[in-house]
N, CA, C and O of each residue as an XYZ file, in Angstrom:
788
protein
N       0.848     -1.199      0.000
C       0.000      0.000      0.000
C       0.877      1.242      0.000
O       1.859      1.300      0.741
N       0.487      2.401     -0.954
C       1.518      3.395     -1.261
C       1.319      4.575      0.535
O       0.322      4.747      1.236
N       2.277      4.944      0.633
C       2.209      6.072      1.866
C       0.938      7.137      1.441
O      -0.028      7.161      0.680
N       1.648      8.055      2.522
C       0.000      9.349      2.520
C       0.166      9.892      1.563
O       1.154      9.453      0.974
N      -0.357     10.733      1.030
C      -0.413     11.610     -0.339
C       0.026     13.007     -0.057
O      -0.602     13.551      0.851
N       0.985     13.730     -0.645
C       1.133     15.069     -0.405
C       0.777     15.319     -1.373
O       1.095     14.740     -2.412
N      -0.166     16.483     -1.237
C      -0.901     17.305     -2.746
C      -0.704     18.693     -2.618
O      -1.408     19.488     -1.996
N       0.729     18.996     -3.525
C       1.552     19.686     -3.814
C       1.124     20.990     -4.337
O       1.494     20.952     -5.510
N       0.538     22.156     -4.128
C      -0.147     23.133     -4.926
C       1.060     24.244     -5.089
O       1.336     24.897     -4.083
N       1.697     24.461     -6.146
C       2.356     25.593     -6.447
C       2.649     26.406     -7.761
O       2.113     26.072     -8.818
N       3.776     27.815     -7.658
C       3.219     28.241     -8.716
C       3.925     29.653     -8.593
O       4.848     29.672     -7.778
N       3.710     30.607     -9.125
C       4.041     31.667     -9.031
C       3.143     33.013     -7.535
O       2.368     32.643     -6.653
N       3.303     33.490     -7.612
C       2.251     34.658     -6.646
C       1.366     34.648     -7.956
O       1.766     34.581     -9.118
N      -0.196     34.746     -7.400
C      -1.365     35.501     -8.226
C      -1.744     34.307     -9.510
O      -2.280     34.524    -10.596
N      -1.333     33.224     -9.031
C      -2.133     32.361    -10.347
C      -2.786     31.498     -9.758
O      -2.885     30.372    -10.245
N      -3.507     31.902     -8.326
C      -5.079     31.217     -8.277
C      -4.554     29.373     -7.802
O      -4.987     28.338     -8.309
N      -3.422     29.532     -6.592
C      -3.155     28.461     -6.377
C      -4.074     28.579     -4.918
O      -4.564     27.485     -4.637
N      -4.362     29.505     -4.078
C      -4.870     29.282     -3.033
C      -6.472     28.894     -3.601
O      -7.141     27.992     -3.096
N      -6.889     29.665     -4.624
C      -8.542     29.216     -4.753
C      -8.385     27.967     -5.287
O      -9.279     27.224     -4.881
N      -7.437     27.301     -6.205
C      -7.517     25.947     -6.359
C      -7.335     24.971     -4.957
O      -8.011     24.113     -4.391
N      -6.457     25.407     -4.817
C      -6.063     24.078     -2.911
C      -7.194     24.252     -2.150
O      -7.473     23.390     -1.317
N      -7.900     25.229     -2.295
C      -9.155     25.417     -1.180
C     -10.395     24.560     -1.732
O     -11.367     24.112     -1.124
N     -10.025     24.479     -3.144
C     -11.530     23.630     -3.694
C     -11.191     22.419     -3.478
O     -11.917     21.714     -2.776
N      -9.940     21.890     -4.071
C      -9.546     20.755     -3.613
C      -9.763     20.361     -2.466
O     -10.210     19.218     -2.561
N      -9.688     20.718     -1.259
C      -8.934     20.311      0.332
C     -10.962     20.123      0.146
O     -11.416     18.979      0.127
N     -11.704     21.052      0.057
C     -13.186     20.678      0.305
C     -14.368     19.592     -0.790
O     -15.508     19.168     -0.602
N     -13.414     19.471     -1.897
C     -13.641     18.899     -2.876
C     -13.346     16.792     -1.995
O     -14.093     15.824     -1.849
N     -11.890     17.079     -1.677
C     -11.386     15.981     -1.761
C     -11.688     15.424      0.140
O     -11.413     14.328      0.629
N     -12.176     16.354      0.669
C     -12.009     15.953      2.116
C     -10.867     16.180      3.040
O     -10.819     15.784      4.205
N      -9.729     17.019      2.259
C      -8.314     16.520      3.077
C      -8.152     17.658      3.634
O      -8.831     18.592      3.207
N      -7.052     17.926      4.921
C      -6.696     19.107      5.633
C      -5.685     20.054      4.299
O      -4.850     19.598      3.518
N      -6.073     21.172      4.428
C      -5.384     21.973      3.859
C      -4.246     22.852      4.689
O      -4.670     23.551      5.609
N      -3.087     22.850      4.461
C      -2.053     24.417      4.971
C      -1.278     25.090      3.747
O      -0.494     24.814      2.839
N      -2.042     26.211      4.334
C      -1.140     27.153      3.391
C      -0.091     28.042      3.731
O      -0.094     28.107      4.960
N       1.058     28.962      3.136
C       1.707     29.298      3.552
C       1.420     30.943      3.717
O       2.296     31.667      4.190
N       0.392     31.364      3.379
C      -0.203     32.427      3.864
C      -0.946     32.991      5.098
O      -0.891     34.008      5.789
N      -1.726     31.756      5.042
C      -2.608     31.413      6.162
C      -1.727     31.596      7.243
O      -2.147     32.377      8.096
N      -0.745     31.152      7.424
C       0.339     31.048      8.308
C       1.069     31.925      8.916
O       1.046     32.247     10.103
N       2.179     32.571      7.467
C       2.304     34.155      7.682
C       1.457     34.566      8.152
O       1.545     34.344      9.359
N       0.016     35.435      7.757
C      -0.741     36.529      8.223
C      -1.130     36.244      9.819
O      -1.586     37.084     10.594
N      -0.827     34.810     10.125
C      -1.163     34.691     11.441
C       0.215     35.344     12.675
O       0.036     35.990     13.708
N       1.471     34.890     12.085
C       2.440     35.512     12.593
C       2.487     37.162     12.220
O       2.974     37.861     13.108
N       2.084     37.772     11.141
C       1.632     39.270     11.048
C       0.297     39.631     12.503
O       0.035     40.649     13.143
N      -0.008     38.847     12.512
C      -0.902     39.544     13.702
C      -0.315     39.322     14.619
O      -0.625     40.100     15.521
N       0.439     38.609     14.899
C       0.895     38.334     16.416
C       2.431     39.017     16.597
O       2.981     39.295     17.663
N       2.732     39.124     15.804
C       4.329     39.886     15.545
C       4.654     40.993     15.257
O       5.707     41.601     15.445
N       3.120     41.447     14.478
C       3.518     42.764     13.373
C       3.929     42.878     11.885
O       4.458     42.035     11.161
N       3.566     44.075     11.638
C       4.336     44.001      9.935
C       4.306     45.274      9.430
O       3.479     46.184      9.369
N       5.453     45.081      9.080
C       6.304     46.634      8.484
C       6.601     46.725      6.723
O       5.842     46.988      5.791
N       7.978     46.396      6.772
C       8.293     46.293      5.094
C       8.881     44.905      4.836
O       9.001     44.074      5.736
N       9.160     44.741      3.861
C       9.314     43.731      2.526
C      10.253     42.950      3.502
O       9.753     41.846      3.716
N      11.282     43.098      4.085
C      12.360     42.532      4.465
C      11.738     41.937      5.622
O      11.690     40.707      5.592
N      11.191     42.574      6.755
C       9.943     41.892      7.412
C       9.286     40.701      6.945
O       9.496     39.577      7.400
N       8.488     40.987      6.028
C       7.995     39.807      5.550
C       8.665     38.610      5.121
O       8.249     37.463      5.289
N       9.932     39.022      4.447
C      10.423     37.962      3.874
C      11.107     37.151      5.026
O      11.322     35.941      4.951
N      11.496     38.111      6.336
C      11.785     37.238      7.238
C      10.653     36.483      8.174
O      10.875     35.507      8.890
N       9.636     37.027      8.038
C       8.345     36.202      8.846
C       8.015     34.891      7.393
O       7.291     33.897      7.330
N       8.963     35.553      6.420
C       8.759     33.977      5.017
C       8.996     32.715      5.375
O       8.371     31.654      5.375
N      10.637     33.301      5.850
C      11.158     31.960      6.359
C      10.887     30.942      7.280
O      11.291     29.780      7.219
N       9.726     31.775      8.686
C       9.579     31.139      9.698
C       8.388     30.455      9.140
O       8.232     29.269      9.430
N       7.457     31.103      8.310
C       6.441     30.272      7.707
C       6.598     28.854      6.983
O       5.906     27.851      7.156
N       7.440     28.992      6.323
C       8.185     27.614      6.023
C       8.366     26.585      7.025
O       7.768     25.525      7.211
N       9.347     27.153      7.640
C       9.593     26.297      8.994
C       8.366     25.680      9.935
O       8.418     24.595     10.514
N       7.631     26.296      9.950
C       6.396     25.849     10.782
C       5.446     25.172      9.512
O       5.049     24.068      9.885
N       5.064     25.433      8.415
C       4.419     24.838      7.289
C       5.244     23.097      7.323
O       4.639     22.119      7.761
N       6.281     23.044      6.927
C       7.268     21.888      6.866
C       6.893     21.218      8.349
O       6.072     20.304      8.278
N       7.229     21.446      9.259
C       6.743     20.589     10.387
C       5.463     20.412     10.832
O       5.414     19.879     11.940
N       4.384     20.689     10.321
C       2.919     20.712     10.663
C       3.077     19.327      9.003
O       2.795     18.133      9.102
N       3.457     19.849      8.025
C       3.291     18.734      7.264
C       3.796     17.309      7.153
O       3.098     16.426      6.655
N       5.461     17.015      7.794
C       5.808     16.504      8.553
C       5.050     15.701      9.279
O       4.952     14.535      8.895
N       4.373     16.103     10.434
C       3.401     15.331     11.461
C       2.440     15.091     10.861
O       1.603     14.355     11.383
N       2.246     15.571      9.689
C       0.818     14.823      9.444
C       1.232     13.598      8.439
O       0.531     12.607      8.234
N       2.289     13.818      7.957
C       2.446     12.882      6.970
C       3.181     11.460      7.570
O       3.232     10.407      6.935
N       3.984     11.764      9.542
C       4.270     11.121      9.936
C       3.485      9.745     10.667
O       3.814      8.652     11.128
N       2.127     10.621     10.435
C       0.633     10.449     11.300
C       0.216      9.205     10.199
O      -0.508      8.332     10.676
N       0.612      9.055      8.779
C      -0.253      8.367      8.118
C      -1.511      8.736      7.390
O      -2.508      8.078      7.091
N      -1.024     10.515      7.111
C      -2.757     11.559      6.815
C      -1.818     12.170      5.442
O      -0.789     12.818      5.254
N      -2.934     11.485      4.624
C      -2.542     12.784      3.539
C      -3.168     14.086      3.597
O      -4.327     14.001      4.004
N      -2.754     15.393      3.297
C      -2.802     16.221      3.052
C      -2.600     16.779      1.923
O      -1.980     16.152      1.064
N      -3.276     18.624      1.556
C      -2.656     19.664      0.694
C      -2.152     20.475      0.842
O      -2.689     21.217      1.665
N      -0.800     21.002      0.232
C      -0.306     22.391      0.835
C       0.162     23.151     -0.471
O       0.825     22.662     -1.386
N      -0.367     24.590     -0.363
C      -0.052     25.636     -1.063
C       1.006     26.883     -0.592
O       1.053     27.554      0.439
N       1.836     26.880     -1.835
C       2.881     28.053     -1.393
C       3.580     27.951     -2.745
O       3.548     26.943     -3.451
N       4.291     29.221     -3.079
C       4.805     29.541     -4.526
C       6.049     28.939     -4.078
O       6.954     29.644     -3.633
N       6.188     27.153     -4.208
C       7.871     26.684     -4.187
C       7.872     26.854     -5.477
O       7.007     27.114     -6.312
N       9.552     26.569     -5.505
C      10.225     26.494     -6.704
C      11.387     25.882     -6.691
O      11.719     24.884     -6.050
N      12.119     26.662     -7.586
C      13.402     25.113     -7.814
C      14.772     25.540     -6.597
O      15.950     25.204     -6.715
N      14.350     26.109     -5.814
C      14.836     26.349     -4.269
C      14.495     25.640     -3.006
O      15.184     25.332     -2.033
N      13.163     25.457     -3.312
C      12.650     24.367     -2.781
C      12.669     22.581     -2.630
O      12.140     21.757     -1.885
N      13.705     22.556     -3.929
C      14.137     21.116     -4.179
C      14.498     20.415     -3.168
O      13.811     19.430     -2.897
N      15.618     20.720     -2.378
C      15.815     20.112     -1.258
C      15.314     20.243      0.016
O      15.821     19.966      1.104
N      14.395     20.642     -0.236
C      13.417     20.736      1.466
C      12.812     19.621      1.462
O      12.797     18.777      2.358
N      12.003     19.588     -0.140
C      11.377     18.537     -0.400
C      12.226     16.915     -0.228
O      11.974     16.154      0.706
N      13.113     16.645     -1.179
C      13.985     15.961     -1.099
C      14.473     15.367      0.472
O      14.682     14.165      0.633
N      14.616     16.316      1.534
C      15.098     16.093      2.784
C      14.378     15.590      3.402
O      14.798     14.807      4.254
N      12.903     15.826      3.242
C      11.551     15.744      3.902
C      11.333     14.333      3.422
O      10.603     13.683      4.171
N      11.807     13.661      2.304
C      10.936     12.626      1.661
C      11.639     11.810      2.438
O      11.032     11.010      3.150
N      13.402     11.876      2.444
C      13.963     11.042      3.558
C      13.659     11.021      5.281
O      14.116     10.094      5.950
N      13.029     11.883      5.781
C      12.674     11.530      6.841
C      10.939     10.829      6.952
O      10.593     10.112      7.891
N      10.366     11.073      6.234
C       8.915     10.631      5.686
C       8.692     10.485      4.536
O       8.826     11.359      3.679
N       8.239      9.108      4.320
C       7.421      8.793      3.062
C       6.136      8.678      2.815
O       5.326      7.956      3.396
N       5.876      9.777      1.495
C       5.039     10.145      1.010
C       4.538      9.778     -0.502
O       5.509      9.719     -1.256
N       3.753      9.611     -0.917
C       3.257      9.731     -2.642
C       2.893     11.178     -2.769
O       2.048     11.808     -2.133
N       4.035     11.745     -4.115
C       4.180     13.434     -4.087
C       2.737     13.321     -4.724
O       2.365     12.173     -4.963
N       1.729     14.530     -5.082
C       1.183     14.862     -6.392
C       1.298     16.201     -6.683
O       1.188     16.966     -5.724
N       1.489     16.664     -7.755
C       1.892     18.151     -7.787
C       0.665     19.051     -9.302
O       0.255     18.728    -10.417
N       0.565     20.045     -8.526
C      -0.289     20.420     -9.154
C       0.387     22.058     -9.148
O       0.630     22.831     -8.222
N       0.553     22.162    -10.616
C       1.195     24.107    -11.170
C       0.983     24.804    -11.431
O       1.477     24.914    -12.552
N       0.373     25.775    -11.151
C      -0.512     26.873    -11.601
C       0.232     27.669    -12.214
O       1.237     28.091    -11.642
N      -0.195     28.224    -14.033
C       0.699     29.131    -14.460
C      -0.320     30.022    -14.812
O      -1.505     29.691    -14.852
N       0.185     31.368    -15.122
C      -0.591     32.485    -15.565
C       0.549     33.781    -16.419
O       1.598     34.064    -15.840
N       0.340     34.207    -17.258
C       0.963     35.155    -17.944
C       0.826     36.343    -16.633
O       0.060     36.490    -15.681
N       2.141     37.144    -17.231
C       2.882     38.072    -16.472
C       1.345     39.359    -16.555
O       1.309     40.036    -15.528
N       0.512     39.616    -17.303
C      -0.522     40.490    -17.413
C      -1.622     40.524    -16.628
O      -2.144     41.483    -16.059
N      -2.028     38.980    -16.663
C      -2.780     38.515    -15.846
C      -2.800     38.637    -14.529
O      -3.743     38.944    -13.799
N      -0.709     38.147    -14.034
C      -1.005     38.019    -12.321
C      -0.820     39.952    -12.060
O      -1.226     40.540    -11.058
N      -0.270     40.466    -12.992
C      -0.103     42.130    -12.516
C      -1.460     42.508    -11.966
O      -1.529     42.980    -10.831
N      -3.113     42.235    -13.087
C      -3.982     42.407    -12.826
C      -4.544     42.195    -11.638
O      -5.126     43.006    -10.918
N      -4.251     40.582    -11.401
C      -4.663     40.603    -10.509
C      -4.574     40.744     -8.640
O      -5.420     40.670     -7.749
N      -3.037     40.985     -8.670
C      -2.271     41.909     -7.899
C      -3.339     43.069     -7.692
O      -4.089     43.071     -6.715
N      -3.369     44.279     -8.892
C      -4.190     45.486     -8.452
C      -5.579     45.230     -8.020
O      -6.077     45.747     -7.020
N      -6.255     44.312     -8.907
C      -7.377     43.411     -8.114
C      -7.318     43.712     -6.492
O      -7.791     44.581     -5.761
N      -6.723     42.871     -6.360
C      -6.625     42.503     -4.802
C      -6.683     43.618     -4.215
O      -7.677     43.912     -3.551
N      -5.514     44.543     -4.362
C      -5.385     46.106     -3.593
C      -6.175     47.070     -3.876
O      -6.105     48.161     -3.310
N      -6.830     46.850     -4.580
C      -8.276     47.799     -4.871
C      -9.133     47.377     -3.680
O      -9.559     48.076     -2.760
N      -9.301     45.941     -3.932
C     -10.435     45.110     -2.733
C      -9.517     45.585     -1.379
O     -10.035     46.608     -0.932
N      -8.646     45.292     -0.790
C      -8.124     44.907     -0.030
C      -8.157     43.687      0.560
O      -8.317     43.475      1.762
N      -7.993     42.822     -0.372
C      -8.217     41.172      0.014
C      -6.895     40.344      0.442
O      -6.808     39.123      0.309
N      -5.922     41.136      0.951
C      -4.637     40.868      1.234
C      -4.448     41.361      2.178
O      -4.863     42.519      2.220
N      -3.636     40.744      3.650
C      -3.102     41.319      4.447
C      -1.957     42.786      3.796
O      -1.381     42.709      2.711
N      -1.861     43.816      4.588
C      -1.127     44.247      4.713
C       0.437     44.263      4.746
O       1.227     45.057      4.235
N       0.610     43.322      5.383
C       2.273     42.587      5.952
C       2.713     42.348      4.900
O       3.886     42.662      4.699
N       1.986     41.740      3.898
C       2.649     41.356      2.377
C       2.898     42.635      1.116
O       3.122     42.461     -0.082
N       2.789     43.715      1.750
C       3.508     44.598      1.167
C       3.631     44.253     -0.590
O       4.598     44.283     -1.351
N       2.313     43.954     -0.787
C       2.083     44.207     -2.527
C       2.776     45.223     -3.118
O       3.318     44.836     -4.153
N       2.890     45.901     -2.968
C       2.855     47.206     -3.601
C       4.250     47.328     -4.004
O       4.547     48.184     -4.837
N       5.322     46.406     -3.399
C       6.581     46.044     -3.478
C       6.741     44.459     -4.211
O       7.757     43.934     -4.666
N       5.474     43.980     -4.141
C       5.621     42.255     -4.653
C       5.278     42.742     -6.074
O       5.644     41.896     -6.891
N       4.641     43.923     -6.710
C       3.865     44.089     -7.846
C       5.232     44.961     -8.850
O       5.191     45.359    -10.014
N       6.499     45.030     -7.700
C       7.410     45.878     -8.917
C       8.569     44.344     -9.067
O       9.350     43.964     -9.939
N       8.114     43.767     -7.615
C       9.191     42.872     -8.249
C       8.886     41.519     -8.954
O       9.658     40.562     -8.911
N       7.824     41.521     -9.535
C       7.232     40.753    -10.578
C       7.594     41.935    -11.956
O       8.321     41.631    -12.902
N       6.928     43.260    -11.801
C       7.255     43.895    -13.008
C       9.176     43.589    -14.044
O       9.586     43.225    -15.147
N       9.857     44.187    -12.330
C      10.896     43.840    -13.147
C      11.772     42.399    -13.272
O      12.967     42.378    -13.567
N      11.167     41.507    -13.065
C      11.773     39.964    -13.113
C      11.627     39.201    -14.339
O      10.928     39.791    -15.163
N      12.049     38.122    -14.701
C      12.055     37.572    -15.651
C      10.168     37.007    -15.556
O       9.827     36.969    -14.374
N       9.403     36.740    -16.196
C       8.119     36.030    -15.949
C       7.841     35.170    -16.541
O       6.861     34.461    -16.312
N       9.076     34.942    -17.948
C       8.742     34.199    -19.037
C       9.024     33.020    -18.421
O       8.319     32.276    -19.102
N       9.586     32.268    -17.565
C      10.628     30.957    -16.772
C       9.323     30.450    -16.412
O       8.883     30.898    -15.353
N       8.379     29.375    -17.224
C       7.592     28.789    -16.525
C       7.884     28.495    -14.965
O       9.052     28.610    -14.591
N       6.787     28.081    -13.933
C       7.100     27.149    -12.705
C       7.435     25.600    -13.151
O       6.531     24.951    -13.677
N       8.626     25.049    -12.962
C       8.816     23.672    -13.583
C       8.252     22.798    -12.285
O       8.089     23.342    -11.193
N       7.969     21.378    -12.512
C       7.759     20.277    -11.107
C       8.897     20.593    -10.388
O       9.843     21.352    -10.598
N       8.580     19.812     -9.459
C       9.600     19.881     -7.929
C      10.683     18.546     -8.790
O      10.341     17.828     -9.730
N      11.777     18.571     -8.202
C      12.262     16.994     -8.612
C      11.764     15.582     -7.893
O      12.073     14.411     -8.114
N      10.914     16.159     -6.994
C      10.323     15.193     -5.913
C       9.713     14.150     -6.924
O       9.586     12.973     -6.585
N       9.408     14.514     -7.935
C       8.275     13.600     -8.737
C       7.082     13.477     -8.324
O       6.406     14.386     -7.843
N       6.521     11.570     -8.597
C       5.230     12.352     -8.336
C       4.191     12.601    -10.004
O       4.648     12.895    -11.108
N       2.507     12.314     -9.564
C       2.251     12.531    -10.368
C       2.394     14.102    -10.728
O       2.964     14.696     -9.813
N       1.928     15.179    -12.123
C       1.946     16.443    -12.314
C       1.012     16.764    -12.908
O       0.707     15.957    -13.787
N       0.127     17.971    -12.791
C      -0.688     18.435    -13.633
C      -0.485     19.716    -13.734
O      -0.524     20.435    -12.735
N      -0.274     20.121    -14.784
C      -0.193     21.621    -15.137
C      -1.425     22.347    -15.382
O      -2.234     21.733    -16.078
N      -1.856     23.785    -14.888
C      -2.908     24.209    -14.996
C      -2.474     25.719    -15.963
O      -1.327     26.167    -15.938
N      -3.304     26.197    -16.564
C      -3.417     27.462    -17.612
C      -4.423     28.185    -16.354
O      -5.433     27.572    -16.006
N      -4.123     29.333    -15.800
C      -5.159     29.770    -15.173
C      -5.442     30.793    -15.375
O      -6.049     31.349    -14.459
N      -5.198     31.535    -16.542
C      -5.114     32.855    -17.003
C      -6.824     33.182    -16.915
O      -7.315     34.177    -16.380
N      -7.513     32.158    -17.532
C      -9.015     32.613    -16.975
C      -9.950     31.374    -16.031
O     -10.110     30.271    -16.555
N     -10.242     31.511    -15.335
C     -10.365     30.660    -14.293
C     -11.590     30.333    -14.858
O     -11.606     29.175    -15.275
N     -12.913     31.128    -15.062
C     -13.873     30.579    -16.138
C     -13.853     29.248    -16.954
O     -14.759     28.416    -16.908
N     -12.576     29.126    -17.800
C     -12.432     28.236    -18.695
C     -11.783     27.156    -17.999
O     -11.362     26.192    -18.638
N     -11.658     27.229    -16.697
C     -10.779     25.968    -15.907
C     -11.832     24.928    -14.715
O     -12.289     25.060    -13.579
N     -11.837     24.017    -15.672
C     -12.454     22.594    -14.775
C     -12.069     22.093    -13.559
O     -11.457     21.032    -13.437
N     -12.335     22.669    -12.825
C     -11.897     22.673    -11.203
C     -12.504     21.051    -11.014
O     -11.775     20.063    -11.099
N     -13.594     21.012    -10.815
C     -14.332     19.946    -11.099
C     -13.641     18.770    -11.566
O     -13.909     17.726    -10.973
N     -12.751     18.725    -12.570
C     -12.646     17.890    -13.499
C     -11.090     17.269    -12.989
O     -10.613     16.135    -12.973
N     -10.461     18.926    -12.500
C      -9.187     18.497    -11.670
C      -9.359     17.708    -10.647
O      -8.880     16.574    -10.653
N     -10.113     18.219     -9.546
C     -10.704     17.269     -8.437
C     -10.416     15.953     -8.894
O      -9.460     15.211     -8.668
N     -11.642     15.789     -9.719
C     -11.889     13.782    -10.421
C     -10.582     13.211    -10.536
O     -10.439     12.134     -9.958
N      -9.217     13.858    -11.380
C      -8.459     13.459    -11.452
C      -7.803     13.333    -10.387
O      -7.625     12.149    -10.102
N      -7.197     14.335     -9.399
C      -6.776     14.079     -8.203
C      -7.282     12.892     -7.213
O      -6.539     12.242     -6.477
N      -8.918     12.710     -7.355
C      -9.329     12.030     -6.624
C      -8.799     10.145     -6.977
O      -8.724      9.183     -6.213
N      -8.499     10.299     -8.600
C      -8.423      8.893     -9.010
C      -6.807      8.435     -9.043
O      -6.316      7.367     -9.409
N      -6.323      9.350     -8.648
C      -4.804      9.281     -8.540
C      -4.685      8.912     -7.189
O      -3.909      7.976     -6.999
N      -5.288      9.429     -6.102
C      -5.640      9.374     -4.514
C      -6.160      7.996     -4.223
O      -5.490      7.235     -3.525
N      -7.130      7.694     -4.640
C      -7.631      5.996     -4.725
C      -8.412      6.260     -3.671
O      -8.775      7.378     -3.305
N      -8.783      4.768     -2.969
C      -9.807      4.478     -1.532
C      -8.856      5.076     -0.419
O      -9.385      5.299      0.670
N      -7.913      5.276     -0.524
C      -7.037      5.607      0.833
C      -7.510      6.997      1.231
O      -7.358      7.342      2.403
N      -8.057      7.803      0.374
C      -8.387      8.892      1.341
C      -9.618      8.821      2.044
O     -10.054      9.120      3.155
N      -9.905      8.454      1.277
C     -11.586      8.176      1.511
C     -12.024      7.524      2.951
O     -13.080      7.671      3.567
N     -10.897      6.778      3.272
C     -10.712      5.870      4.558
C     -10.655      7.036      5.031
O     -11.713      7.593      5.325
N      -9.000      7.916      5.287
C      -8.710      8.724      6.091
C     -10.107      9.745      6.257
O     -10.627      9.895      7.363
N     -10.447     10.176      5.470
C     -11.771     10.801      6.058
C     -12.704     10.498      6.797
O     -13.616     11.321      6.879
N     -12.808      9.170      7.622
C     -13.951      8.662      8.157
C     -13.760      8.967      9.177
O     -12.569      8.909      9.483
N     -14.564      9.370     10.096
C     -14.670      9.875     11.353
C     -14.373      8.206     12.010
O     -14.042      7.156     11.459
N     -14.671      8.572     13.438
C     -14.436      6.657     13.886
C     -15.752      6.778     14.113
O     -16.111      5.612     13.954
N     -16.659      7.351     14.360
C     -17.974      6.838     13.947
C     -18.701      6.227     12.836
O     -19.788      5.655     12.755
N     -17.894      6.483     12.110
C     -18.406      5.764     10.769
C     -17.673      4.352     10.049
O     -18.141      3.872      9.016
């Protein structure tokens, strides 16, 4: 019987990886962590100033994301977790697989450089973003970065699905689910049962 399932959600900032992991995690039954969720919780309890701030409340988010996933995966629970890794992230993953084994699945959210700008100002129009994350500094350093460098898989392997999310309209959330779910098998389905059932 294969280990727990890690269901891998990543991607760039602004290509609609948190609204995908959230349909999933309620779609599929499984605990979700994200790496936002996380941050903004240490922004309330810590504070938040500028960019360098954040990027250092980044790191601790990691650190606490990785060991909450860790225990669950040590637990015998698959889970989903969302956060923009990348090919920096290789060996966290990699390190992690040697202390726990897991079945990766990875799921990539891409979106053209127009799109996530948009929807960056989106957000800060709404104010649908903590503060602490200092958009207004994440939106120049997307302007001036390379954007063309797709997000490639982790080397973790693992199944992969690449997503186009430039219009979310035209994207079968639904359809992703099904697949995730048939890649997942009866094993989650177990883990979801209360012991009453």
């Amino acid at each position: 019987m294969p280990g727990p399932y890690l269901v891998i959600v990543h991607g760039s900032p602004a290509t609609g990886k948190t609204t995908i992991a959230r349909f999933l995690a309620e779609q599929l039954n499984l605990p979700l962590v994200t790496k936002d969720d996380i941050k903004e919780r240490l922004f309330e309890n810590l504070g938040w100033s500028d960019r360098d701030w954040s990027r250092k409340l980044g790191a601790a988010t990691y650190d606490i994301l990785l060991y909450v996933v860790e225990q669950q995966l040590g637990a015998g629970a698959s889970l989903i977790i969302e956060s923009n890794f990348n090919s920096e992230s290789d060996p966290i993953f990699e390190d992690l697989f040697k202390r726990v084994r897991f079945e990766p699945v990875q799921i990539i959210c891409q979106a053209s450089r127009d799109v996530v700008l948009e929807r960056f100002s989106s957000r800060q129009a709404r104010g649908l973003r903590h503060p602490g994350h200092v958009d207004t500094v994440v939106v120049e350093e997307i302007r001036s970065a390379d954007h063309a460098e797709k997000t490639r898989p982790l080397s973790i392997g693992g199944e992969v699905i690449e997503l186009d999310t430039d219009d979310f309209e035209r994207l079968d959330l639904v359809g992703v689910a099904a697949r995730v779910s048939k890649i997942l098998g009866p094993r989650t389905a177990e883990e979801a049962k209360t012991p009453e059932q």
